[in-house]
N, C-alpha and C positions, 0 to 999 in steps of 0.2 A: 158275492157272486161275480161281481165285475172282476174283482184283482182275478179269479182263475180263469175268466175268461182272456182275463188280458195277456193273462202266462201262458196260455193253450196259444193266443194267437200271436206267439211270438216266434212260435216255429215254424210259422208261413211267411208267406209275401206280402209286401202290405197292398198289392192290389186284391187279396181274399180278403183282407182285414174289415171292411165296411157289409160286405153282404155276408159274413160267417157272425158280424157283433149284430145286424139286423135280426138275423135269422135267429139267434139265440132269445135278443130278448123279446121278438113276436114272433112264437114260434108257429102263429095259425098263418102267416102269409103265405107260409109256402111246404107244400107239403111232400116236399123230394125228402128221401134218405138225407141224415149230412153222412156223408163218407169223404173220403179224401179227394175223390174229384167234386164232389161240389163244394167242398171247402177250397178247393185251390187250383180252380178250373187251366188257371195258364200253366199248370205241365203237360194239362193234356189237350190240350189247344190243338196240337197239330195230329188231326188222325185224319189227313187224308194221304195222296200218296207225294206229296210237296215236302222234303225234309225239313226239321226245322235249322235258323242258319247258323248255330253255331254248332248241331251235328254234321250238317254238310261241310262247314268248313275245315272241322279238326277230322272230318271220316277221310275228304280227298287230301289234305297237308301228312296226311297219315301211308298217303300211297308215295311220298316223295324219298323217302329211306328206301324201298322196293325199288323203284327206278333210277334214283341215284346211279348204282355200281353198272347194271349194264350201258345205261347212255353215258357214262364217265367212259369206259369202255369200247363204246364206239366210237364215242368223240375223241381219242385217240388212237386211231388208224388201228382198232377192233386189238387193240394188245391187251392179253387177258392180262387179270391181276386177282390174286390174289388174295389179299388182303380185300380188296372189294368186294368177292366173292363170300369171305367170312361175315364181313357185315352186314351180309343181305340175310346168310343164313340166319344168324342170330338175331336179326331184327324179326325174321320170318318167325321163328320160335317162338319171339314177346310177345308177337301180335295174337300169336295160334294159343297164347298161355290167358291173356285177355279175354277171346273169344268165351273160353272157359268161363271167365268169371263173370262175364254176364249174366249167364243162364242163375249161376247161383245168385247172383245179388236180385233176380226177377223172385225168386220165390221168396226172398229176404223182405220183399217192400209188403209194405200193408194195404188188402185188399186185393193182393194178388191172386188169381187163379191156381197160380203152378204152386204148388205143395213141396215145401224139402223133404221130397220119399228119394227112396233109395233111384229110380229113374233120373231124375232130376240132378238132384249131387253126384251120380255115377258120369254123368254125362256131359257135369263141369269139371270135374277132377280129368278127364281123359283127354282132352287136348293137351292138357302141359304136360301130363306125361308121353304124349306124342312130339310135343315139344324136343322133349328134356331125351328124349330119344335120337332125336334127329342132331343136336346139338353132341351128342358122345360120339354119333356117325362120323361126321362132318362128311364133307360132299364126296362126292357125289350120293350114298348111299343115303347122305342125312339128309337130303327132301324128298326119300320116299317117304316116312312117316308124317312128314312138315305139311307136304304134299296133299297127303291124304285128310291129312286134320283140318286144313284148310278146305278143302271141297265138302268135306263130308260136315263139318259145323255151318259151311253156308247152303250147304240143301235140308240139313234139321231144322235151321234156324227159319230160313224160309217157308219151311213146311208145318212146323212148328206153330199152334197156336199161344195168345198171349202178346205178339209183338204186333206195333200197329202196322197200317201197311207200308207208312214210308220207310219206316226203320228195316222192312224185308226189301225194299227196294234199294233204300243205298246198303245193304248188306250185299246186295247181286252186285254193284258197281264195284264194292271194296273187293268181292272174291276175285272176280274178273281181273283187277288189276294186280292183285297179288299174284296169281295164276299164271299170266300174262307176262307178268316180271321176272320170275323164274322159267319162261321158255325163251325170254330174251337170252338172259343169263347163260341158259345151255348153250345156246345160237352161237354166241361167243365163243363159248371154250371151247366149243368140238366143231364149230361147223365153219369159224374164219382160220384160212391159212396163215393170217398174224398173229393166232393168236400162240401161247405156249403150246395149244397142243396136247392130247392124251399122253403118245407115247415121250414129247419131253418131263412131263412131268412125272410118270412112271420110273424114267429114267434118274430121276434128281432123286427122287424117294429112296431109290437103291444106293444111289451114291452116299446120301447121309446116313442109312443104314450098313453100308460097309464101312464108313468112317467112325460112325457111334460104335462098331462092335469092333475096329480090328484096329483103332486107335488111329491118327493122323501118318500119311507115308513118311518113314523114316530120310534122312538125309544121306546116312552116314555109307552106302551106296556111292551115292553123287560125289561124297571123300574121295572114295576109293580111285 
């Protein structure tokens, strides 16, 4: 009896390990369910609306890719780039593809609520393919869908029951910044006069498209 207790409680924390080996072998003390929160009460310690500190710390360190490319961008006299602009996109994708896979790993854990029915998995699978959408766009067209998958997972998710309250709360901070970072982003490219600019950029598209199809200007002209 003890070795399979001891095997069962090696898949917890050893702050459960003293009241889950009690409970086991006087099982009249206490007469709660054992389920997985009272066997290991410190995952679910934090259900008020105070996050706990190592999701708050990796949910804001997670808005620092998002802000990155436009304050790199302001901070040099508002000159778009580029490249900056790509890695905002595609950070924005991983994050909206993640999104995703919470919902699914919620109906994965034991004792969950949420059911893997067709609701539930339809509704994980759909941000990364909003993702994976927005990523073939690229910009400007690829944060309509990026865009959308971002708002609309954090007003499900909030509305959503199953998550506790602080987990919907720093999910409103994370939308908000993500949101936020892609209207900087815009700000930049269309709305500073340093910056490249619509119509240069339109322009350069064309140029490498007559280059790529009508082959590099000849010289042999310039001989003559």
């Amino acid at each position: 009896m003890n070795f399979l207790i001891s095997r069962h409680l090696k898949r917890f924390p050893a702050a459960c390990h003293y009241s889950t080996f009690n409970r086991c072998i006087n099982p009249n003390t206490d007469s709660t369910p054992l389920t997985i929160k009272t066997i290991c009460p410190a995952r679910h310690a934090s259900n008020g609306v105070i996050p706990p500190l190592p999701a708050l710390t990796l949910g804001v360190s997670g808005l620092i890719p998002f802000f990155a490319p436009p304050l790199y961008m302001m901070y040099n006299d508002w000159l778009f780039c580029g490249d900056g602009e790509l890695m905002h996109l595609v950070y924005s994708a991983s994050i909206l593809s993640f999104l995703g896979g919470v919902r699914w790993g919620l109906t994965l854990s034991t004792g969950s609520k949420e059911l893997p029915d067709w609701r539930n998995l339809t509704y994980s699978v759909t941000p990364s393919l909003l993702a994976w959408t927005g990523v073939l766009l690229h910009s400007p067209l690829g944060y309509v869908p990026i865009t959308i998958g971002l708002l609309g997972a954090g007003i499900i998710d909030i509305a959503w029951a199953g998550y506790p309250p602080w987990f919907k709360i720093l999910r409103t901070i994370l939308t908000i910044g993500a949101l936020t970072s892609i209207g900087m982003l815009f700000h930049v490219k269309y709305k500073s006069d340093k910056s490249l600019g619509v119509t240069k950029s339109i322009q350069g598209f064309k140029d490498k498209y007559y280059d790529w199809k009508n082959g590099p200007p000849s010289d042999e002209g310039d001989a003559n």
